[in-house]
C-alpha positions in Angstrom: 0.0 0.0 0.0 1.0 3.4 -1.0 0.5 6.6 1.9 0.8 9.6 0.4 1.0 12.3 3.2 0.0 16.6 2.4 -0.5 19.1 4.7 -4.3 19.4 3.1 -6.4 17.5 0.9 -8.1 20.2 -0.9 -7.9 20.2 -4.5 -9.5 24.4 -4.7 -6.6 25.0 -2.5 -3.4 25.5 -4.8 -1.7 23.3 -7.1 -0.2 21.4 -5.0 -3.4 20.2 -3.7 -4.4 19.8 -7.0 -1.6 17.5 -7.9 -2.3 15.4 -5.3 -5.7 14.8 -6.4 -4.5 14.2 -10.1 -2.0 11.8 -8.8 -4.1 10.3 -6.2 -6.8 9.4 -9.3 -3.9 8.1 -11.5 -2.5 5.7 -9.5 -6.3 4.6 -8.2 -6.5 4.4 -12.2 -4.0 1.8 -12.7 -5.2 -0.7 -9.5 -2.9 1.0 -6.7 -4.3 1.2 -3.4 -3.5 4.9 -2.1 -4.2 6.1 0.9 -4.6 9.9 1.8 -3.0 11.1 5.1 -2.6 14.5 6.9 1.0 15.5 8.0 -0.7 14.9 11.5 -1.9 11.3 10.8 0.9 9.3 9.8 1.7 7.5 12.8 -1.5 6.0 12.4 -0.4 4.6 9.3 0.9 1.3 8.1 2.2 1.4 4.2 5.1 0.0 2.5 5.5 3.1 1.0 5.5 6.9 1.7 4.9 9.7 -0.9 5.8 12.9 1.5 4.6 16.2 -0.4 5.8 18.1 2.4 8.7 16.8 4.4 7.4 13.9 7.0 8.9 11.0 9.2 9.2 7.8 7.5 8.7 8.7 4.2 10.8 6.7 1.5 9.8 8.9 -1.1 9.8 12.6 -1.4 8.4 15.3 -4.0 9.5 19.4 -2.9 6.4 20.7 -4.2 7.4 24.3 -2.6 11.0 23.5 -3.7 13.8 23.6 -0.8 12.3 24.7 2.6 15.3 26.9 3.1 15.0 28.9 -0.2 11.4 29.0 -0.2 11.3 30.7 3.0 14.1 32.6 1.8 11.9 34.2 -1.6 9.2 34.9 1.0 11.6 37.4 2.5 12.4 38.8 -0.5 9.4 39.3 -1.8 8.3 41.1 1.3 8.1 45.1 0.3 9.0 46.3 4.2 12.4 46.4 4.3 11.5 46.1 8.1 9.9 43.1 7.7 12.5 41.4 5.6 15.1 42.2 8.4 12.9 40.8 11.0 12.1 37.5 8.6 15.2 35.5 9.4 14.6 36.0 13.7 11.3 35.1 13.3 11.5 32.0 11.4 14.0 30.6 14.0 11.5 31.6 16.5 8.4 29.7 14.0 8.4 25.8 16.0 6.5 24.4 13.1 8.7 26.0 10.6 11.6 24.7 11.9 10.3 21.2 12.3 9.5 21.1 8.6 13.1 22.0 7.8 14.4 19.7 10.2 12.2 17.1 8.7 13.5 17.9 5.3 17.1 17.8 5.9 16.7 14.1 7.8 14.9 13.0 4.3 18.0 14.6 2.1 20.7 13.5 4.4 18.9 9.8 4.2 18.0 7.3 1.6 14.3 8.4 0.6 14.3 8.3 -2.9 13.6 12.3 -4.7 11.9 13.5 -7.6 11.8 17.3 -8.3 9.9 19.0 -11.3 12.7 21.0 -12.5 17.2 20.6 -13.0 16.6 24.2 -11.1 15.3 22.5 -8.2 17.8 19.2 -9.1 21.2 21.9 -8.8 19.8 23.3 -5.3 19.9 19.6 -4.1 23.4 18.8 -4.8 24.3 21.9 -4.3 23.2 20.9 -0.6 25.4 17.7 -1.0 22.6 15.4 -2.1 23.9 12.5 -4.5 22.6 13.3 -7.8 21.7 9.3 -8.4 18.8 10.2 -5.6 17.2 12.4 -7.6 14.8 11.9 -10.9 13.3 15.3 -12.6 10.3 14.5 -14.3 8.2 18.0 -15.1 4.6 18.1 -14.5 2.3 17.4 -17.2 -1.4 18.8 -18.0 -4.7 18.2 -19.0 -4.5 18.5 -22.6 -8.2 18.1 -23.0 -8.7 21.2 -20.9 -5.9 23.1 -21.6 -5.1 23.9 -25.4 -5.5 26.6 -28.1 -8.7 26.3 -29.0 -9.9 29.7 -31.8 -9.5 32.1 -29.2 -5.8 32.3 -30.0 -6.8 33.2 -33.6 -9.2 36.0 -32.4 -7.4 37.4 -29.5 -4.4 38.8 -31.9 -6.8 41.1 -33.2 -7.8 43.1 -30.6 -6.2 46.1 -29.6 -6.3 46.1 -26.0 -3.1 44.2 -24.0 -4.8 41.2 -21.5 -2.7 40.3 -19.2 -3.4 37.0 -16.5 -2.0 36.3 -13.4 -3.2 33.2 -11.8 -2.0 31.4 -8.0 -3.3 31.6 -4.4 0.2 33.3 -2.8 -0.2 36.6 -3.9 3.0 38.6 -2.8 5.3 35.4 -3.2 4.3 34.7 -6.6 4.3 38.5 -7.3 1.4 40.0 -8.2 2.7 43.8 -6.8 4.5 43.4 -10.0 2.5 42.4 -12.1 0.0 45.2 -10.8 2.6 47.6 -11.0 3.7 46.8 -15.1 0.0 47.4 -16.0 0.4 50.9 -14.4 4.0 51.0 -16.3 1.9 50.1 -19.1 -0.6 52.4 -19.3 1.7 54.9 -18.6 3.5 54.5 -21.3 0.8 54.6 -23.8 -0.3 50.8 -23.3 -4.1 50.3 -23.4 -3.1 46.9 -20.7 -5.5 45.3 -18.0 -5.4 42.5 -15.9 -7.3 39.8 -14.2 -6.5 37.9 -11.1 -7.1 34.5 -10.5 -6.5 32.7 -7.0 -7.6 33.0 -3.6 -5.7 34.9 -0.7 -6.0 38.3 0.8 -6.8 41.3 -1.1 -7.3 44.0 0.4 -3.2 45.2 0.1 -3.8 44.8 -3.9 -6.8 46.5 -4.0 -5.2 49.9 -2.4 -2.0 49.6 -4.6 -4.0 48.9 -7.7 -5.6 52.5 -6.4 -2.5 54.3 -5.8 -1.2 53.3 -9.3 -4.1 54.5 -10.6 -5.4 50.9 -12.5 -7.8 49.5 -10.1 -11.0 50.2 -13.3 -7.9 47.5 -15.0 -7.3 45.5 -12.5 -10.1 42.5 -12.0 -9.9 40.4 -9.3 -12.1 37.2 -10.1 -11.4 34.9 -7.4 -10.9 31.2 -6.9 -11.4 29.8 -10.1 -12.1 26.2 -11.7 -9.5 24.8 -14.0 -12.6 25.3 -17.3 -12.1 28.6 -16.4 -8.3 29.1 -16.0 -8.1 27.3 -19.2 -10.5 29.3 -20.7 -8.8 32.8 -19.3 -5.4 31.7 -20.7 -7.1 31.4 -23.8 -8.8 35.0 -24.4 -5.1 36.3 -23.0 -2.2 38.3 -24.2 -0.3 36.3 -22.0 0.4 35.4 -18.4 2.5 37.2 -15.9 4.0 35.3 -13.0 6.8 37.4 -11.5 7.7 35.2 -9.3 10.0 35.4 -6.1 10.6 31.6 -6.2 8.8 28.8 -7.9 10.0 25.5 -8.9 8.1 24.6 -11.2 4.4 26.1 -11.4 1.9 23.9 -13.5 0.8 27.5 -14.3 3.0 27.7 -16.6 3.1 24.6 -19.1 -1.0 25.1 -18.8 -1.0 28.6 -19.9 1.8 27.3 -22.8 -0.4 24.6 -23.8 -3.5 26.9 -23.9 -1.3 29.0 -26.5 -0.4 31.7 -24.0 2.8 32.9 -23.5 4.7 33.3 -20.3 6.4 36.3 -18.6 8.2 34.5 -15.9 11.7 35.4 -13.7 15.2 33.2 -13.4 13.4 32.8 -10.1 11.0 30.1 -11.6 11.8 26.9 -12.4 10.0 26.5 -15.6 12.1 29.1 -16.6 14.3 26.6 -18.0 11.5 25.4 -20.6 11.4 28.8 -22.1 13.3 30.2 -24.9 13.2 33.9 -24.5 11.7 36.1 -27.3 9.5 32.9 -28.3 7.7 31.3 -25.7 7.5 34.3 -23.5 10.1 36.1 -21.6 12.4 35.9 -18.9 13.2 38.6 -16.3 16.5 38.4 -14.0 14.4 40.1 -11.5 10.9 39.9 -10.1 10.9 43.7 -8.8 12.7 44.8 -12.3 8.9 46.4 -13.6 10.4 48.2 -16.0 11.5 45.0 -17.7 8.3 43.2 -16.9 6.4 46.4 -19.4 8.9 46.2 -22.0 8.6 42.6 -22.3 4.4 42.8 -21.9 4.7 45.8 -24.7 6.2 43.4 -27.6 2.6 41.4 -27.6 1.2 44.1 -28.4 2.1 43.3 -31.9 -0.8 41.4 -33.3 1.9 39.4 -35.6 4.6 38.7 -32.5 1.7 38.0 -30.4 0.4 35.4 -33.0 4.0 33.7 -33.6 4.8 33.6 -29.7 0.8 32.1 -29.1 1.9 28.8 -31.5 5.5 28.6 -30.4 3.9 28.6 -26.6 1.4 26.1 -27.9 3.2 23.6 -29.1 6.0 23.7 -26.5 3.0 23.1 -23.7 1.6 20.2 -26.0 4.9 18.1 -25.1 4.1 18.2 -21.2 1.3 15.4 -21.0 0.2 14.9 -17.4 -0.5 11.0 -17.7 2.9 10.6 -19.1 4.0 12.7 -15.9 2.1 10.5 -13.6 2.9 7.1 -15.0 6.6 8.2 -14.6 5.8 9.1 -10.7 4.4 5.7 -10.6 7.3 3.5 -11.8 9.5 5.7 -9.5 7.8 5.0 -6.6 7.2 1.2 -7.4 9.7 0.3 -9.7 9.9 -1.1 -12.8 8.0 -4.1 -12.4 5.4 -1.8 -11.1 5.1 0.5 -14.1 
């Protein structure tokens, strides 16, 4: 029997959540008998194998959905705006109990023998960086729905239009950086850009609301929500493209959905699927999430119907090669082997 063990089982939550449920119905698919645990629960378990999504005891397998504990915590300072905040990050975290367990817990699983997979070579380096043994570790990249997300004609029609839709989709507002991507449609529109954007996920608004204000864009600024994957898929299709300016990521399935959907990315070298773009045709990478400026002039070369076109099938057809059952049937021969597969 298989345990796999997240901190929730709630698939609306984030995509990690999500994952889990897509994995959870895969391996149910093929005869597997999975069993769904809270980090609180598994001593109550008896399994041959573990699947930890966050760090846990006893796991033999493990998947850093959030990346490294120690770096992720480390882009949530950074992405923090108070500069008194940021200096007071690194006391308080040593002071968090339950913060420091998980990292505790997630240096027992590297320095051991559970078994690793992480979604990106970004996430790969930062491991043996850390000393891990590079035979631990397999990267296999998340796939995605392909029957949900893809082209469609909305591709085709979008190019005309002259207005510049920009989409920003995830539940962690200030990690992922959406005071950026608020702040290039201001840039935008101040530089003669007729640019908007719409905000899927779920978290608190209120601090985005009164920036969107001070900027001057909240009539271009739309806050939807929590939103089902029909209609992320069917937002990435009616967009320009979608921003993700990211303080650390390692590997969103954000992005290869928006790709697939024909959509093309504006990401930072602080993502991990930053590796799967070519810059100038997928979408573009930024050095830095707070760089704005950058962030506009890379949103202002869709507003070229014909660029916008190219960069829609390029995107397109790089998201078609991440399949998500191709994905999962990899997860399943690592976690039970070959004969398994």
């Amino acid at each position: 029997m298989l345990a796999i063990v997240a901190d929730r089982w709630d698939p609306d939550r984030g995509g990690r959540e999500r994952y889990a449920a897509d994995l959870v119905a895969h391996l149910r698919s093929e005869g597997r008998t999975v069993d769904c645990v809270p980090s609180d629960g598994l001593e109550r378990v008896e399994a041959t194998r573990i699947l930890a999504l966050t760090p846990a005891p006893r796991a033999t397998h493990y998947q850093p959905h959030g990346g490294l504990l120690a770096r992720a915590f480390e882009g949530e300072r950074a992405s923090m705006e108070s500069v008194v905040r940021r200096a007071l990050f690194r006391p308080a975290l040593r002071l968090n109990r339950r913060r420091q367990r998980l990292i505790d817990d997630e240096r027992r699983l590297l320095d051991g023998g559970t078994a690793l997979m992480v979604f990106s070579e970004a996430t790969a380096h930062e491991l043996t960086d850390g000393g891990v043994d590079r035979s631990r570790i397999v990267v296999s990249r998340p796939g995605v729905d392909r029957q949900r997300f893809h082209p469609g004609t909305a591709g085709a029609a979008r190019v005309t239009g002259s207005a510049l839709q920009l989409t920003f989709v995830g539940h962690n507002f200030v990690l992922k950086g959406l005071h950026a991507a608020i702040q290039t449609v201001a840039t935008l529109r101040r530089g003669g850009v007729d640019a908007s954007l719409t905000v899927a996920g779920r978290g608190p608004m209120r601090a985005f609301h009164r920036l969107a204000e001070r900027e001057c864009v909240a009539g271009h600024v739309r806050f939807a929500g929590a939103l089902s994957q029909h209609d992320v898929a069917g937002l990435h299709r009616t967009s320009d493209a979608l921003i993700h300016p990211t303080f650390y990521d390692p590997f969103p399935r954000v992005i290869p959905e928006a790709l697939a959907s024909g959509c093309p990315v504006i990401t930072t070298a602080c993502c991990g699927a930053a590796e799967i773009l070519t810059h100038g045709r997928h979408g573009f990478v930024v050095s830095d999430p707070r760089d704005v400026e950058s962030l506009a002039d890379a949103a202002s070369q869709l507003t070229r119907s014909d660029r916008r076109a190219c960069m829609g099938r390029a995107a397109a057809e790089l998201g078609a090669s991440f399949e998500h059952t191709a994905h999962f049937r990899e997860t399943s021969r690592w976690i039970f082997g070959e004969r398994g597969a």
